[in-house]
C-alpha positions as CSV (number, residue, x, y, z in Angstrom):
1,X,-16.3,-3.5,-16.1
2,X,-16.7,-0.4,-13.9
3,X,-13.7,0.9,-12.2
4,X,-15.5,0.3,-9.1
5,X,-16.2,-3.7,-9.9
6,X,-12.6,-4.0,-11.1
7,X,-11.6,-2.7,-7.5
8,X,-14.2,-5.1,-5.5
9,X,-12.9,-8.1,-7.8
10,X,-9.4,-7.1,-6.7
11,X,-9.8,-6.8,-2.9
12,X,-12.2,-10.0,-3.0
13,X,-9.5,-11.6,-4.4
14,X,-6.6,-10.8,-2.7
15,X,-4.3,-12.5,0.2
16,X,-4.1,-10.9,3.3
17,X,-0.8,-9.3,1.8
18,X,-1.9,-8.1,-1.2
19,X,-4.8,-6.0,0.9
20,X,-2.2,-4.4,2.8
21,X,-0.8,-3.2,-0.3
22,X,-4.0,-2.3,-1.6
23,X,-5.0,-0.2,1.6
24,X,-1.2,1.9,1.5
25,X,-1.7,2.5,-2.4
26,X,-5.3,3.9,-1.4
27,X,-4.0,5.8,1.5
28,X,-0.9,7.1,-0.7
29,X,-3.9,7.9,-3.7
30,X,-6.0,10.1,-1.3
31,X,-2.8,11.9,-0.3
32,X,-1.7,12.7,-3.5
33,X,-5.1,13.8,-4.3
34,X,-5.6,15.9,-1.3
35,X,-2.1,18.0,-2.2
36,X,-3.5,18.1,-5.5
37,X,-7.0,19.9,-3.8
38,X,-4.8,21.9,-1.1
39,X,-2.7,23.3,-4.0
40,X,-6.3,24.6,-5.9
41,X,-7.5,25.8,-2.5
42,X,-10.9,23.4,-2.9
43,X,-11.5,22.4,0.9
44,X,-14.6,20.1,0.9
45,X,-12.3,18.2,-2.0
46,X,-9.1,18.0,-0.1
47,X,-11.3,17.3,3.3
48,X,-12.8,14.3,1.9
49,X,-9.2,12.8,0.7
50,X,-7.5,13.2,3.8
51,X,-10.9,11.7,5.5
52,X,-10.5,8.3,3.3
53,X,-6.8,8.5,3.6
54,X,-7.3,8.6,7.6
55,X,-9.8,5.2,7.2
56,X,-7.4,3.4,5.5
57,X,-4.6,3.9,7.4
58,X,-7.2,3.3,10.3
59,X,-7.7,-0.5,8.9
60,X,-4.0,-0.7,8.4
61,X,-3.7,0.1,12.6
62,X,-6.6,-3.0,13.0
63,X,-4.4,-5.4,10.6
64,X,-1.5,-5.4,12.9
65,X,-1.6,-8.3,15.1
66,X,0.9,-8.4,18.4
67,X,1.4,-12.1,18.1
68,X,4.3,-12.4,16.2
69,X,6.3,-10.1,17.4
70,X,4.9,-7.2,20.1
71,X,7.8,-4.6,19.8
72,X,7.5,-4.6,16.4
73,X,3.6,-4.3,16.3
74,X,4.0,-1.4,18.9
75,X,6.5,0.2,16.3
76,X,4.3,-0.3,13.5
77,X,1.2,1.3,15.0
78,X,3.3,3.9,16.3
79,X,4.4,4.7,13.1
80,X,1.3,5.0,12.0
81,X,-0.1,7.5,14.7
82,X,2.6,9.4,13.4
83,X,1.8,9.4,10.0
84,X,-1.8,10.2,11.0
85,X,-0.4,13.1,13.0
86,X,1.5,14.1,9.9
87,X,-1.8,14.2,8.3
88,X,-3.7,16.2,10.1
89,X,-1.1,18.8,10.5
90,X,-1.0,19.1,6.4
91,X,-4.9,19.4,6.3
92,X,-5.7,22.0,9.6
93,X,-2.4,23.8,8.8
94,X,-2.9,23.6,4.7
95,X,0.6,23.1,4.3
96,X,2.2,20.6,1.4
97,X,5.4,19.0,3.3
98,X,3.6,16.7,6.0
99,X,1.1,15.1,3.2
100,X,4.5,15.1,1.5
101,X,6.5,13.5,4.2
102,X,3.1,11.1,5.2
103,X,3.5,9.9,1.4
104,X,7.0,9.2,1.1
105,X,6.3,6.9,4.7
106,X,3.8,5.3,3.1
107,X,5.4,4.5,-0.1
108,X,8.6,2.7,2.4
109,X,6.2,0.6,3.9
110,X,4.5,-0.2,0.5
111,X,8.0,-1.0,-0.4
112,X,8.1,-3.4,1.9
113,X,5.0,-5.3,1.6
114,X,5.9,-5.5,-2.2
115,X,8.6,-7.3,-1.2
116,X,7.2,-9.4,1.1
117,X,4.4,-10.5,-1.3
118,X,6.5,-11.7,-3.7
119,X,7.3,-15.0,-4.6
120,X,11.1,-16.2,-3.4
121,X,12.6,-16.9,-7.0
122,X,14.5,-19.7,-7.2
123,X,18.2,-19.8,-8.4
124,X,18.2,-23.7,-9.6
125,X,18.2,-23.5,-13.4
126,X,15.8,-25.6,-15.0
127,X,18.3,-28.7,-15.9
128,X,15.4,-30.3,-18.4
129,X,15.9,-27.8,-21.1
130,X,20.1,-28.5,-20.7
131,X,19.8,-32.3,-20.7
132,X,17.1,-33.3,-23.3
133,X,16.9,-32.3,-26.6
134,X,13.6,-32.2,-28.5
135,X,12.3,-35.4,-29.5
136,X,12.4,-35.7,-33.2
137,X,9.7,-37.9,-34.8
138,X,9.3,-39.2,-38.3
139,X,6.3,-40.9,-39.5
């Protein structure tokens, strides 16, 4: 399987929360990719990174949804303006610490989302295994 198909299969089937994880580990790739290009000096390379970085994160701004909770939505797209912002400045001023600083954002909120799409864990023990024993048969 292509890396390509292995990707499709994975966003086609993902929840809504494991896409948003999928679209900061993208954005957090192209980053790390574009410092990778601004540190060799290659332009059109680090140009194109910081282009799909800027769509994903651009998705992530449409995901966000002001029913829940409005202040919070307003904070979460601001935050994200900023990182944008943060962007930008690393690619038109080809400096390292706001790709840097956009990254270690992104990788917080990742955080988060990990957390979020994980299952609660339960803290009952299973009391089958500590009240049966093993059914011993003899034929």
């Amino acid at each position: 399987m292509s890396f390509h198909a292995y990707v499709e299969s994975q966003v086609l089937c993902a929840t809504p929360l494991e896409l948003v994880t999928i679209l900061y580990q993208g954005a957090i790739q192209a980053l790390e990719s574009a410092r990778m290009h601004l540190a060799a000096g290659n332009i059109s390379a680090r140009a194109s990174d910081v282009n799909r970085a800027c769509a994903l994160i651009g998705e992530l701004v449409r995901s966000v949804h002001d029913a829940p909770n409005p202040s919070f939505a307003r904070q979460l797209r601001e935050l994200y303006a900023y990182i944008l912002r943060r962007i930008q400045d690393g690619h038109f001023l080809q400096l390292d610490a706001p790709f840097a600083e956009a990254i270690h954002l992104l990788n917080t909120l990742l955080e988060g989302w990990r957390e979020i799409c994980q299952p609660p864990q339960s803290h009952q023990t299973d009391s089958c295994s500590e009240t049966y024993q093993p059914l011993q048969c003899s034929f």
